[in-house]
LOSE-553255 format. One record per residue (C-alpha): residue in three letters; residue number from 1; x, y, z. Coordinates in steps of 0.001 Angstrom, whole numbers, plus 500000, padded with zeros to 6 digits. Layout:
N
  aa   i   east  north     up
 ala NUM      X      Y      Z
...
***
This chain:
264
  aa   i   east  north     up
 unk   1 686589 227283 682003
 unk   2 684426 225205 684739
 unk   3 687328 225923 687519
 unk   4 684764 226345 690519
 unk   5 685429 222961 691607
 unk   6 687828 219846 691141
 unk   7 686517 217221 688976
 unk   8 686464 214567 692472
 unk   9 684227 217286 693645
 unk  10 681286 217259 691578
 unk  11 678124 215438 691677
 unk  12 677644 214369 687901
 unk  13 673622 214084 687810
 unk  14 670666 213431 684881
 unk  15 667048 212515 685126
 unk  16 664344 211029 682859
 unk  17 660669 211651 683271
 unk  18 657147 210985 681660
 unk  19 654200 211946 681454
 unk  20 651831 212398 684146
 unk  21 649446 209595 682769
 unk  22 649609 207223 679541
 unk  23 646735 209004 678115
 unk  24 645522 212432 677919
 unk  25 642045 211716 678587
 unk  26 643440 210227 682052
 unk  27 643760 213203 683587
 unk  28 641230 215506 684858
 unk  29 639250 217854 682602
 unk  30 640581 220811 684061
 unk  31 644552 219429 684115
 unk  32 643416 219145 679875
 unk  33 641963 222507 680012
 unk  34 645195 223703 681922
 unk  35 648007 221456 679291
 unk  36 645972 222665 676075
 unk  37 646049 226375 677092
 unk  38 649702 226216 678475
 unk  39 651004 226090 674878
 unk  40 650446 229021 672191
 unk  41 651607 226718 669707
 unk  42 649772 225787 666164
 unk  43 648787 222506 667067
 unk  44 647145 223320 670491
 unk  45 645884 226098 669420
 unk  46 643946 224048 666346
 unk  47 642857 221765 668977
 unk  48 641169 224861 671429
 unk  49 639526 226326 668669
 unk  50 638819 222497 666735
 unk  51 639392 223807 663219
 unk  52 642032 223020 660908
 unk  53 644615 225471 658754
 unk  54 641680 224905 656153
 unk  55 639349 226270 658024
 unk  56 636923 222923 658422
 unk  57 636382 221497 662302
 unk  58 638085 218033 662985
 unk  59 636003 215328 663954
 unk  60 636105 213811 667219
 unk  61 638444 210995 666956
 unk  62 640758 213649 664707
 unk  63 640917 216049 668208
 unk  64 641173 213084 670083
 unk  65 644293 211675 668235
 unk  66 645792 215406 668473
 unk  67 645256 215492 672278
 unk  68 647364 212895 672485
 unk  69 649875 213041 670211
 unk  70 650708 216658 671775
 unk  71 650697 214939 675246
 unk  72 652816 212219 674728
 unk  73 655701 214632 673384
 unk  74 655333 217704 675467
 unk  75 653913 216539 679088
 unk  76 657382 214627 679910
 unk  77 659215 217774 679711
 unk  78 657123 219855 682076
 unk  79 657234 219121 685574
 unk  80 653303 220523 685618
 unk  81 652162 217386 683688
 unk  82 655396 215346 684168
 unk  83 656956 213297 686779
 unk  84 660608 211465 687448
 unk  85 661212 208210 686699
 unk  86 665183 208249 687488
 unk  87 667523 210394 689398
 unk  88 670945 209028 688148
 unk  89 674326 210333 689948
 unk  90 678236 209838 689363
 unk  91 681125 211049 691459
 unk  92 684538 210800 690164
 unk  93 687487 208986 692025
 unk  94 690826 208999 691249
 unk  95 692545 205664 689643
 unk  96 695400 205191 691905
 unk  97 696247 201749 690183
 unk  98 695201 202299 686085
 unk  99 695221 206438 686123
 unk 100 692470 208546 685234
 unk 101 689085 207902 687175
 unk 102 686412 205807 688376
 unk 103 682905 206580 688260
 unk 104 680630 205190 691014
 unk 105 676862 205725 690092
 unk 106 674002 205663 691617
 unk 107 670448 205807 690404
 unk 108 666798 206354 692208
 unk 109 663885 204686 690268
 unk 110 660378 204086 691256
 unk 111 656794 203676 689641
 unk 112 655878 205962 692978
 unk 113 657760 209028 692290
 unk 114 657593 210586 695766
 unk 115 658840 207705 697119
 unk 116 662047 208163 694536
 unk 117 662141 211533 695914
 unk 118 662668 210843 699209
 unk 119 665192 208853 698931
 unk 120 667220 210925 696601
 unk 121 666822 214033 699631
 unk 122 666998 211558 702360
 unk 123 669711 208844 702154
 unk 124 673557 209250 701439
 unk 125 673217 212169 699116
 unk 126 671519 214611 702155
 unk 127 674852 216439 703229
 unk 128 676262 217271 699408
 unk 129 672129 218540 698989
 unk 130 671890 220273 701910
 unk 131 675314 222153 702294
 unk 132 676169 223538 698538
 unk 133 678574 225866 699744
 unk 134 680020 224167 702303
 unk 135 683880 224014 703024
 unk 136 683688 220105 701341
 unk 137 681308 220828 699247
 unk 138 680009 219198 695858
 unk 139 678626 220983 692766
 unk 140 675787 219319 690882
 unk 141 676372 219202 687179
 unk 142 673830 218184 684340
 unk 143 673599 219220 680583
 unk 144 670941 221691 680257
 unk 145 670272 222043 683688
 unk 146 669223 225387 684488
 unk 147 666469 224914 681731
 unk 148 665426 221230 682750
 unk 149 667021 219094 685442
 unk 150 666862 221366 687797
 unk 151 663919 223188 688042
 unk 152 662345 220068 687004
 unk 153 663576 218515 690431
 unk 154 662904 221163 692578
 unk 155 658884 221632 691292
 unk 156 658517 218219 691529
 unk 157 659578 217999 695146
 unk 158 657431 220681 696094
 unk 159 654522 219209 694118
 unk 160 654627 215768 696359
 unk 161 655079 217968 699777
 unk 162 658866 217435 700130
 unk 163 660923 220222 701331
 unk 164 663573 220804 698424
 unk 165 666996 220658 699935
 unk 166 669401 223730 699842
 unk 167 670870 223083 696178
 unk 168 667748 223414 694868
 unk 169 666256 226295 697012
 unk 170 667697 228453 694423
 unk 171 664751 230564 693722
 unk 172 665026 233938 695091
 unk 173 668973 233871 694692
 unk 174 671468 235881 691872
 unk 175 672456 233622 689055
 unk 176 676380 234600 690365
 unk 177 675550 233217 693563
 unk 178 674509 229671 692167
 unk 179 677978 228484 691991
 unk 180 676840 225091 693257
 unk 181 674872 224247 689982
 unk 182 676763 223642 687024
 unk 183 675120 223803 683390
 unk 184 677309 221955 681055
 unk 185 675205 223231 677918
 unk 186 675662 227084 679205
 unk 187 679228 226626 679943
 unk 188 679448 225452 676345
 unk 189 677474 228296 674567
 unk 190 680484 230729 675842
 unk 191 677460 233007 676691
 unk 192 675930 232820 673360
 unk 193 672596 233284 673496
 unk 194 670918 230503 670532
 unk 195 674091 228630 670493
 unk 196 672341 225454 671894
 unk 197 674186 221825 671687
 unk 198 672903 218422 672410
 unk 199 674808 215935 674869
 unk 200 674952 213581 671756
 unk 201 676630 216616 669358
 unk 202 679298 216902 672361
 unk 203 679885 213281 672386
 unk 204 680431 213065 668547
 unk 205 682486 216142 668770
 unk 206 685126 214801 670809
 unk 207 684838 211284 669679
 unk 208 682853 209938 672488
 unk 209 680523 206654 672746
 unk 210 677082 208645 672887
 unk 211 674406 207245 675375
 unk 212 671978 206995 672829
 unk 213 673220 203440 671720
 unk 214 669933 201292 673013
 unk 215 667003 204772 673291
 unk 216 666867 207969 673133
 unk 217 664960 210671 675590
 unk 218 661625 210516 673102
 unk 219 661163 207282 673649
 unk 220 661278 206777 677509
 unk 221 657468 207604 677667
 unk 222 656772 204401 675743
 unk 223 659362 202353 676841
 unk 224 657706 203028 680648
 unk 225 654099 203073 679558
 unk 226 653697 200645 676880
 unk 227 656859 198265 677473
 unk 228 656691 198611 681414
 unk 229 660661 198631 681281
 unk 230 661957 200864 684385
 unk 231 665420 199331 684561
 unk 232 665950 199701 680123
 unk 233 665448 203598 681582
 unk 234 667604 203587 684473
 unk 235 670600 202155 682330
 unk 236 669995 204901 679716
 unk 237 670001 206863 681941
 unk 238 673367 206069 683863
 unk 239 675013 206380 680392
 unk 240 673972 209863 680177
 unk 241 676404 210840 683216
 unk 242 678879 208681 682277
 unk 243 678648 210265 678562
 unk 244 678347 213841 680622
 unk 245 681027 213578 682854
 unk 246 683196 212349 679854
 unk 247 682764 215539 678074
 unk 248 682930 217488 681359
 unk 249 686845 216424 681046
 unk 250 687328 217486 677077
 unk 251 685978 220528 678285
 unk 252 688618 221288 680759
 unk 253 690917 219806 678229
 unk 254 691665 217000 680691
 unk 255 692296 213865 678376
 unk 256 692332 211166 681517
 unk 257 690119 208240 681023
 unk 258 686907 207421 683053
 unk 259 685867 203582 683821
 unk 260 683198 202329 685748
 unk 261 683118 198961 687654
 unk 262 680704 197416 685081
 unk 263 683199 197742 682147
 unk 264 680946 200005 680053
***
C-alpha cells in the first residue's frame, strides 16, 4: 500500500481557503445569482424561491441572514467563490543522528492570493511541479486531495491567469496515469466507495496528536475575516502535514518518528 514512491520522496502538502468576500452581499449580483443556484440543496433552494417549509415568505432580514449563513460555510470550499490563504509543504529527511525523520516545512500565505500563487509555481518548488514523472521525481500527497486540494489549486491558478504547472495539468489524463498525486483519504477507503475518514479520525486511530488542538477548518473564515489572523492559519495549517505525513507512515506500517526543528 502507497509503494509508488519512498517516503524522502514525497511532497507532503495542505491548503486552507475562504471565502471570496466576508459578506455575501459583497459580491456581485450575478456571482449571488451564480452561488445560490450552484446548490440544489434545501436551504438555497428556500432562499431562490423565499418561502419557508411552512409555506409563508421570509422577510428580508430572514433571506438576508440565510444568504449568509450559507456563504460563510459553503463558499470556502469551492474554488468558484473561494480563494487560498495557505499553501503549506513538508518533505521528509532522514535522521542520521536521532533515527526516524525530519520534516522541513514550508508555507505560502498572502492577503493577495495570486501573489501566493506565484510564488508557490515560481520559487524552489518549480522543478518537483513541473517534472512529476521525472527520474527524481516527487509525489504530492494531501488527505482528500483528488476531491479538494487539488483541483482547488489548479482552478484557482487558472482563475488569476497563472499557467498551472505539470502536476496539476491533470485534466485530460487517466486516473492510472496520475501516479504523481497521492490521496491519502482514497488510499485509505481500500476502494470503498462511502467509506470516507477525516484526517482527525486517522490521527485518533493511531494515537496521533491531531492538528485540531488551537482551530479547526470551519473556523479559518472567521479567524481571517473577523480576527485578521493569517499566521494563527498558517500554523494550523503546518500541523495538518505534519499530522498527514505522520499517518502517511502508520499507513505503510512504518513506526519511525517524525520531528521538526521547532519541537512541535
Amino acid at each position: 500500500m502507497l509503494d509508488l514512491k519512498p517516503v524522502t520522496k514525497i511532497m507532503f502538502l495542505d491548503i486552507e481557503t475562504t471565502s471570496k468576500t466576508d459578506k455575501f452581499e459583497e459580491i456581485d449580483e450575478k456571482l449571488q445569482e451564480c452561488f445560490l443556484k450552484r446548490f440544489k440543496n434545501k436551504s438555497t433552494s428556500e432562499i431562490v424561491k423565499g418561502v419557508g417549509p411552512d409555506g409563508k415568505k421570509y422577510t428580508k432580514p430572514q433571506l438576508a441572514k440565510m444568504k449568509e449563513e450559507a456563504w460563510s460555510s459553503t463558499a470556502p470550499i469551492f474554488p468558484e467563490f473561494g480563494r487560498i490563504l495557505c499553501i503549506s509543504v513538508g518533505f521528509l529527511v532522514p535522521d542520521q543522528q536521532n533515527g526516524g525523520f525530519t520534516m522541513r516545512r514550508v508555507s505560502f500565505a498572502n492577503d493577495d492570493e495570486k501573489i501566493l500563487l506565484q510564488e508557490f509555481v515560481s520559487g524552489n518548488l518549480n522543478q518537483i511541479l513541473n517534472d512529476p514523472n521525472g527520474r527524481d521525481s516527487f509525489a504530492l500527497c494531501a488527505h482528500n486531495g483528488f476531491i479538494f486540494d487539488f483541483p482547488f489549486i489548479a482552478k484557482r491558478l487558472i482563475v488569476n491567469g497563472i499557467k498551472p504547472p505539470t502536476a496539476f495539468d491533470y485534466s485530460e489524463m487517466k486516473p492510472w496515469e496520475i501516479k504523481f498525486l497521492i490521496d491519502l483519504k482514497k488510499s485509505w477507503a481500500m476502494n470503498v466507495f462511502d467509506a470516507s475518514v477525516s484526517l482527525d479520525t486517522l490521527a485518533s486511530i493511531f494515537n496521533i496528536p491531531s492538528s485540531k488542538d488551537d482551530i479547526d477548518g470551519s473556523e479559518v473564515k472567521d479567524i481571517y475575516w473577523k480576527e485578521k489572523d493569517l499566521p494563527r492559519i498558517v500554523r494550523y495549517c503546518e500541523k495538518d502535514i505534519l499530522c498527514l505525513a505522520r499517518i502517511y507512515l502508520k499507513v505503510k506500517c512504518m513506526d519511525e518518528e517524525i520531528r521538526v526543528p521547532d519541537g512541535e
